[in-house]
C-alpha positions in Angstrom: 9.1 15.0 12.4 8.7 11.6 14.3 8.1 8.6 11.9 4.4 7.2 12.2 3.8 4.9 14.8 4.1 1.5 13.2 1.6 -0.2 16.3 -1.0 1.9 15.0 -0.6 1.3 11.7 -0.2 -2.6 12.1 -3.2 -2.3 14.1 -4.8 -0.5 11.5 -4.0 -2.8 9.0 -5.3 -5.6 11.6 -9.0 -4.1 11.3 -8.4 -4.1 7.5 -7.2 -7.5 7.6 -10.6 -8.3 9.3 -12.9 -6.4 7.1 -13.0 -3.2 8.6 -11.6 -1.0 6.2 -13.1 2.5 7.6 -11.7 1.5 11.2 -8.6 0.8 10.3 -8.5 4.2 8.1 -10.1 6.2 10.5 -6.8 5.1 12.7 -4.8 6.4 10.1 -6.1 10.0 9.4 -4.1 11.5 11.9 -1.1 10.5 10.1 -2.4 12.3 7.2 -3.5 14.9 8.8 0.0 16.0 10.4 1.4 16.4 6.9 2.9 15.4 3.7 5.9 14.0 5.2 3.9 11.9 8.0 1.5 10.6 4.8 4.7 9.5 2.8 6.1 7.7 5.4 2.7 6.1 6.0 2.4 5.1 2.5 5.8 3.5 2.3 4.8 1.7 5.6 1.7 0.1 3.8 3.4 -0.7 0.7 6.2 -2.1 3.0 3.0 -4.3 3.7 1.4 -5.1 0.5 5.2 -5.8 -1.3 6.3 -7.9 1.6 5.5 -11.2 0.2 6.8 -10.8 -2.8 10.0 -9.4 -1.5 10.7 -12.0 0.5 9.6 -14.5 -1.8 12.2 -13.5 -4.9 14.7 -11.4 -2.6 16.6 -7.9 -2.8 17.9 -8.0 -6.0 14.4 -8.5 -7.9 13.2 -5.9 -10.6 9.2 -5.5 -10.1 7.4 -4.6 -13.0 3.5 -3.8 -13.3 1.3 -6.3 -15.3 -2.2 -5.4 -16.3 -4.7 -8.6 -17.7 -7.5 -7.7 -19.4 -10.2 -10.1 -20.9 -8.6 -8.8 -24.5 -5.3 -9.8 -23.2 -2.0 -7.1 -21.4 -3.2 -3.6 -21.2 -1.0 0.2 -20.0 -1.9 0.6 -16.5 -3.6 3.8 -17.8 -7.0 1.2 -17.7 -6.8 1.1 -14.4 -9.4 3.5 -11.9 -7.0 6.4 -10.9 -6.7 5.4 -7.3 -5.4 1.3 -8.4 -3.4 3.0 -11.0 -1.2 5.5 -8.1 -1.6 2.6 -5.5 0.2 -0.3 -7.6 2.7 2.0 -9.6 3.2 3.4 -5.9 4.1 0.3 -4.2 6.1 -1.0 -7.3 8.3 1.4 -7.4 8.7 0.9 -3.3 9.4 -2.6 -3.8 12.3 -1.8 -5.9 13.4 0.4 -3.8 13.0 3.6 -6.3 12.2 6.4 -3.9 12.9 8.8 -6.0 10.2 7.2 -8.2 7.5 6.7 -5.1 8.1 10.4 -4.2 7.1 11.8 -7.5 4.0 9.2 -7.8 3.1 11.0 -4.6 3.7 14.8 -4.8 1.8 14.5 -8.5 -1.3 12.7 -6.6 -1.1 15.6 -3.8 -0.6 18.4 -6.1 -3.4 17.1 -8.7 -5.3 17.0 -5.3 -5.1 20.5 -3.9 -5.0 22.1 -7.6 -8.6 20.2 -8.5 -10.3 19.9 -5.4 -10.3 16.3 -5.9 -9.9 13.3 -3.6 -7.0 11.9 -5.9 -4.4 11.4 -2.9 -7.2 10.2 -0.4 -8.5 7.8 -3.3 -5.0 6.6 -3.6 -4.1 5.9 0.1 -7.7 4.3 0.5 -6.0 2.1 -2.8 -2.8 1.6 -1.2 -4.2 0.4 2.2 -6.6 -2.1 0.8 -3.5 -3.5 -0.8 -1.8 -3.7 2.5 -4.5 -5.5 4.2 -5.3 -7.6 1.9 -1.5 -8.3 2.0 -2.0 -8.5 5.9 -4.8 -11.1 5.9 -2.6 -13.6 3.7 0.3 -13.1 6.3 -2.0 -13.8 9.0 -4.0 -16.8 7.2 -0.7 -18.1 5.8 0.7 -18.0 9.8 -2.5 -19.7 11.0 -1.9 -22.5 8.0 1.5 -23.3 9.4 0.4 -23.1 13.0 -2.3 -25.6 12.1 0.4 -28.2 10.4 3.0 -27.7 13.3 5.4 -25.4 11.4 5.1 -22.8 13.6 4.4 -22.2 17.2 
């Protein structure tokens, strides 16, 4: 099976980036739609996305954890809407690297999916791409900042 085609998904992420959320989606159904395999790889390509700042900002050897405010003060990620819960325990365990860890977080959303009728997975990839785009439009607004001082051509 061919890896997704990362053009489409950065120009996915480009539409989400500007707003348009259901666009850039709609771009990415096909990916879903070929498969499990095709979806994972498409969800470690947007949390590829939505951990790269952070990556690059405290390097390879950096253990991500989840932290969850609350107005009471820290709170179990179990607070969290089902789809934010998959999407940031998702892309945390991508950022450190713990495949293994990503995989499970997946097959669970899939198979509570198919066995419940439920839109669990779709929920969470909806989450997950948000992330990535919102991830996408700092990139882009940080790159225009630096453009705008002379950092950057």
């Amino acid at each position: 099976m061919p890896a997704p085609d990362p053009q489409i998904i950065l120009e996915a992420l480009s539409h989400g980036a500007t707003g348009d959320h259901q666009r850039g989606l709609d771009m990415l159904q096909p990916m879903v739609d070929a498969g499990p395999r095709s979806t994972f790889a498409l969800l470690g390509s947007l949390a590829e996305m939505a951990s790269k700042e952070a990556r690059d900002t405290y390097g390879p050897d950096t253990f991500y954890g989840m932290a969850v405010e609350t107005p009471d003060g820290r709170a179990s990620a179990d607070v969290l809407p089902p789809p934010v819960r998959f999407a940031t325990q998702f892309i945390t365990a991508w950022a450190n690297r713990d495949q293994d860890t990503a995989h499970a977080l997946f097959l669970a959303a899939a198979k509570s999916a198919e066995q419940n009728g439920t839109d669990e997975l779709s929920d969470g990839i909806t989450a997950v791409y948000a992330m990535a785009a919102v991830a996408a439009e700092h990139v882009v607004l940080e790159q225009r900042r630096l453009r705008e001082e002379g950092d950057i051509r």
